[in-house]
Backbone as a printed PyTorch tensor [residue, N CA C, xyz], in Angstrom:
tensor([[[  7.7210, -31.0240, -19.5570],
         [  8.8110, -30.0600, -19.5360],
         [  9.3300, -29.9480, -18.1100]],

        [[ 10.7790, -29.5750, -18.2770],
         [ 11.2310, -29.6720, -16.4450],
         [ 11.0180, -28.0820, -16.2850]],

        [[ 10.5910, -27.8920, -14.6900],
         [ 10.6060, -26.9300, -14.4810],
         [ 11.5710, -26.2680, -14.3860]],

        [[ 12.8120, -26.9330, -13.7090],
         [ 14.1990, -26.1690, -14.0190],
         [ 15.2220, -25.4780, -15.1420]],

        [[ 14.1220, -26.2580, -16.1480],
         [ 14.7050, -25.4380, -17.7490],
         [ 13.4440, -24.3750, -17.9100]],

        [[ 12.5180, -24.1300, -17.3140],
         [ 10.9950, -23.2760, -17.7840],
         [ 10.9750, -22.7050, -16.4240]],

        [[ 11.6580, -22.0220, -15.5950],
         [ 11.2200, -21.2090, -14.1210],
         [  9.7120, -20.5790, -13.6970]],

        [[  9.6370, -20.1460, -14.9570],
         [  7.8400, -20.0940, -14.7810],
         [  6.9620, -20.9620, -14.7900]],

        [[  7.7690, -22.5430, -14.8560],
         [  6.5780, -23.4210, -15.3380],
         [  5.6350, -23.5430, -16.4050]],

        [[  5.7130, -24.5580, -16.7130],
         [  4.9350, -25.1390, -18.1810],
         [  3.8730, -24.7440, -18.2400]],

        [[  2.9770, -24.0850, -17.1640],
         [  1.3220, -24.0010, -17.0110],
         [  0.8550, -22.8110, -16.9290]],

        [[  1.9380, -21.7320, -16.1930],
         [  1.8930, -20.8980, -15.4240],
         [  1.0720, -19.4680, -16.7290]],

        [[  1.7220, -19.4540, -17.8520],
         [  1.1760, -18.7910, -19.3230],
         [ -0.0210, -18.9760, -19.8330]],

        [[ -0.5070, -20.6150, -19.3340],
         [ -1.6770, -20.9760, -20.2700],
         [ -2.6990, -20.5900, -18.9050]],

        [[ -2.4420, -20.3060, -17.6740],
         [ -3.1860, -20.1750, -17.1540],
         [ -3.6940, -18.2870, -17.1620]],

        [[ -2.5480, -17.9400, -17.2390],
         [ -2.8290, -16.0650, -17.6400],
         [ -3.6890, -16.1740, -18.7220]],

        [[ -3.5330, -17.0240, -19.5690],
         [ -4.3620, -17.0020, -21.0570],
         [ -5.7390, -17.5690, -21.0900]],

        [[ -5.7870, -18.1180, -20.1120],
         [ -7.0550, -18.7140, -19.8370],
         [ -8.1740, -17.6990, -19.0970]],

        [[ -7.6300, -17.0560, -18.0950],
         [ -8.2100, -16.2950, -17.0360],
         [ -8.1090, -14.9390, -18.1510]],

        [[ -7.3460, -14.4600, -18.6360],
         [ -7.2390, -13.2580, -19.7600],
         [ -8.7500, -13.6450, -20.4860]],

        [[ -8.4920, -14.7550, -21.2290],
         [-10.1840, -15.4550, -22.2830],
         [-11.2980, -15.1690, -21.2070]],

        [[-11.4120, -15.4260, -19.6970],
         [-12.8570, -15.2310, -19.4590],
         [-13.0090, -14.1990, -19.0760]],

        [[-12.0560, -13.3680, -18.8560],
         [-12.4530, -11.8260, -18.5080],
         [-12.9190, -11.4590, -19.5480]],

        [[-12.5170, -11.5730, -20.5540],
         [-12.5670, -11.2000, -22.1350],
         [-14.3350, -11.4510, -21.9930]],

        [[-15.1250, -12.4930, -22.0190],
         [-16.0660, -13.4520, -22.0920],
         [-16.7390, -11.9570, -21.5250]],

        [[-16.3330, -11.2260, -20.3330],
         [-17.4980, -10.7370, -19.8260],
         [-17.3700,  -8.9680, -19.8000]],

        [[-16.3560,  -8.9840, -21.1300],
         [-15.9580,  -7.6270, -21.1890],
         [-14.7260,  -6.5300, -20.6630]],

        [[-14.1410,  -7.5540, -20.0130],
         [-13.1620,  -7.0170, -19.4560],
         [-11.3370,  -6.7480, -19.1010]],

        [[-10.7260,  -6.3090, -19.1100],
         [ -9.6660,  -6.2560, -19.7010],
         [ -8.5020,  -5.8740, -18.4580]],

        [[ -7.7070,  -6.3860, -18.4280],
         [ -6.6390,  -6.0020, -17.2840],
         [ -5.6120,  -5.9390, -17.9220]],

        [[ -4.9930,  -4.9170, -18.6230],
         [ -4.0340,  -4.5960, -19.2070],
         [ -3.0350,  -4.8460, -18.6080]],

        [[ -2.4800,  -5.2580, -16.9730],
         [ -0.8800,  -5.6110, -17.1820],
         [ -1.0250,  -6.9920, -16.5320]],

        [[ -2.2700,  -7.6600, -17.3380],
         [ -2.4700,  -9.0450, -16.2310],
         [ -0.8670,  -9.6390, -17.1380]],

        [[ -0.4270, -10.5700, -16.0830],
         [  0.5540, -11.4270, -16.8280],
         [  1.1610, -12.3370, -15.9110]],

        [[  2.0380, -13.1290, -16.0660],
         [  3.1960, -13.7520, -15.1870],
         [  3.7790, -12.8260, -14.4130]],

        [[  3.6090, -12.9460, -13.0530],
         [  4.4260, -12.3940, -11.9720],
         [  6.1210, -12.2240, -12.1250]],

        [[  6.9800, -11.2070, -12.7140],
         [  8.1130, -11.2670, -12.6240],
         [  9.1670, -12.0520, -11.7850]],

        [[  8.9660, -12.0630, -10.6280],
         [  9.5850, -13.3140,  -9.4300],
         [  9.6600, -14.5790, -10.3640]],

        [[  8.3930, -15.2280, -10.4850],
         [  8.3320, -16.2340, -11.2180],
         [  9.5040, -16.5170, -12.3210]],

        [[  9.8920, -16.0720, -12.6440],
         [ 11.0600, -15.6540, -14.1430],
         [ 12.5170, -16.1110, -13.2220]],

        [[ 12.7390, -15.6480, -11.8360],
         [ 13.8760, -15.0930, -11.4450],
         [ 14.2450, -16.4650, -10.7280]],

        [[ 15.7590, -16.9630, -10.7380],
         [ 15.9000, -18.0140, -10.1390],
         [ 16.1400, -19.0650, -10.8160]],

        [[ 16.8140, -20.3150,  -9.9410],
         [ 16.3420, -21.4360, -10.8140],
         [ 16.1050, -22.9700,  -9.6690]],

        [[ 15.5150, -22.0690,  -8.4870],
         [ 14.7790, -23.3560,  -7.7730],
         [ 13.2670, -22.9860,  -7.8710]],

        [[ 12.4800, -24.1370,  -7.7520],
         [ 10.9100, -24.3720,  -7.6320],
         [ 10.7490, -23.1270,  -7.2480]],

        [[  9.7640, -22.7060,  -7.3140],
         [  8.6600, -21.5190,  -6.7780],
         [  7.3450, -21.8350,  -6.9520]],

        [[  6.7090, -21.2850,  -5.9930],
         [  5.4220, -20.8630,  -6.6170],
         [  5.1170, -19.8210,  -7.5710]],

        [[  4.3380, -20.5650,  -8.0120],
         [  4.3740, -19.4860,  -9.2790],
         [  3.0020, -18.7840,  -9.5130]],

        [[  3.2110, -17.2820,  -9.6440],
         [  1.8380, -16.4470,  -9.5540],
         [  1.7350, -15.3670, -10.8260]],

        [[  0.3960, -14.9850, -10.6420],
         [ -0.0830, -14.1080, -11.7420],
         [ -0.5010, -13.0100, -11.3210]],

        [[  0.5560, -11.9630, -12.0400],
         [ -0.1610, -10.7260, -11.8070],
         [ -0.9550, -10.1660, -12.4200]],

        [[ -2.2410,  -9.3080, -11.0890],
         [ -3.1910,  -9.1740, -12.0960],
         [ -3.2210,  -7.6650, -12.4890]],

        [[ -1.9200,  -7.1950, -11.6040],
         [ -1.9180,  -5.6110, -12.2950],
         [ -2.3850,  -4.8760, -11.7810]],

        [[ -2.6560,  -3.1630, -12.1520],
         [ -3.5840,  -2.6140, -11.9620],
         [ -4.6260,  -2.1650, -12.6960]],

        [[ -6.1060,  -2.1000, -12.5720],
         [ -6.9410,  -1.4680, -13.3860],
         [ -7.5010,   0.1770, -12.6580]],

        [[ -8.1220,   0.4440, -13.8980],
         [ -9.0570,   1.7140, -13.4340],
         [-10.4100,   1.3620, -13.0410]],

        [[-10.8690,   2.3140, -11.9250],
         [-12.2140,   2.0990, -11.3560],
         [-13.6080,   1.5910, -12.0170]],

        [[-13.6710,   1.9520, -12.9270],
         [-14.4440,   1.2910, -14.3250],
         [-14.6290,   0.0990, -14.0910]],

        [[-13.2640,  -0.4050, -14.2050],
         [-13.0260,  -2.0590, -14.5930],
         [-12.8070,  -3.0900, -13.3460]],

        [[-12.6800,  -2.2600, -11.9500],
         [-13.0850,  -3.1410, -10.5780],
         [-14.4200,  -3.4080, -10.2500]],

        [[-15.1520,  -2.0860, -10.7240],
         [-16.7660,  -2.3100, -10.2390],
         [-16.8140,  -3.3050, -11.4330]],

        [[-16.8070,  -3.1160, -12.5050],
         [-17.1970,  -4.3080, -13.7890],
         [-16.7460,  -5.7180, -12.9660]],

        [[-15.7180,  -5.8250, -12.8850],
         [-14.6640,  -7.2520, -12.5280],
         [-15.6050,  -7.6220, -11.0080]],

        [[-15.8120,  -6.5190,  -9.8640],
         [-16.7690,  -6.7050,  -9.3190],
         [-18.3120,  -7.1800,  -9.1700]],

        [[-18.6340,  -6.8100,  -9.8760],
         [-20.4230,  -6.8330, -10.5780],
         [-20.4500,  -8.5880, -11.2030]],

        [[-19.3030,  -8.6800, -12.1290],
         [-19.1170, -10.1070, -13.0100],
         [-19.1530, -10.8720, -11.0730]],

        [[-18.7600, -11.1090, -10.3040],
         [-17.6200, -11.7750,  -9.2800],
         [-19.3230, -12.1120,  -8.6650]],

        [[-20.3380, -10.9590,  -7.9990],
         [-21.2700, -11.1680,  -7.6960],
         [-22.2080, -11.7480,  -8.2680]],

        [[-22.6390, -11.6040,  -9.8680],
         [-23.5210, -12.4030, -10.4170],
         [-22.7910, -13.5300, -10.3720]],

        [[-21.6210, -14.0390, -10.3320],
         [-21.2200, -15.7430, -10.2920],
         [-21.9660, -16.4010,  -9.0590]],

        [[-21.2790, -15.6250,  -8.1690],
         [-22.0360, -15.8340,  -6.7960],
         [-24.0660, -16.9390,  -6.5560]],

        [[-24.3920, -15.6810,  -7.2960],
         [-25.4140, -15.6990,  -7.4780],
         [-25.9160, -16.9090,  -7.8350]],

        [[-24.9930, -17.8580,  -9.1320],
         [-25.5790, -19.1130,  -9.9220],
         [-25.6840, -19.9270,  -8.9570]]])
């Protein structure tokens, strides 16, 4: 797919959906994770990013705690 007909890029969705699945994996949820709006806007190349939103304190120490046991392996 050209990127100039897809501004977000062909990848840029499956990768929110991917990273969405392993949070999922370890319980966790970022309700406004998604494609970075910028990304959308335009119609030269960009980089293209993911927002991960904001969460509640709950879900940083969780998202935290997951980040350190990786560490760990």
């Amino acid at each position: 797919m050209n990127e100039h007909l897809s501004p977000a890029g062909p990848d840029v969705q499956a990768s929110v959906d991917r990273l969405r699945e392993a949070l999922r994996a370890h319980g966790i949820t970022l309700p406004s994770l998604g494609v970075d709006l910028p990304s959308y806007a335009g119609s030269l190349p960009c980089r293209h990013l993911v927002s991960l939103g904001n969460c509640n304190l709950a879900t940083a120490d969780r998202l935290a705690a997951v980040l350190r046991e990786a560490v760990g392996r």
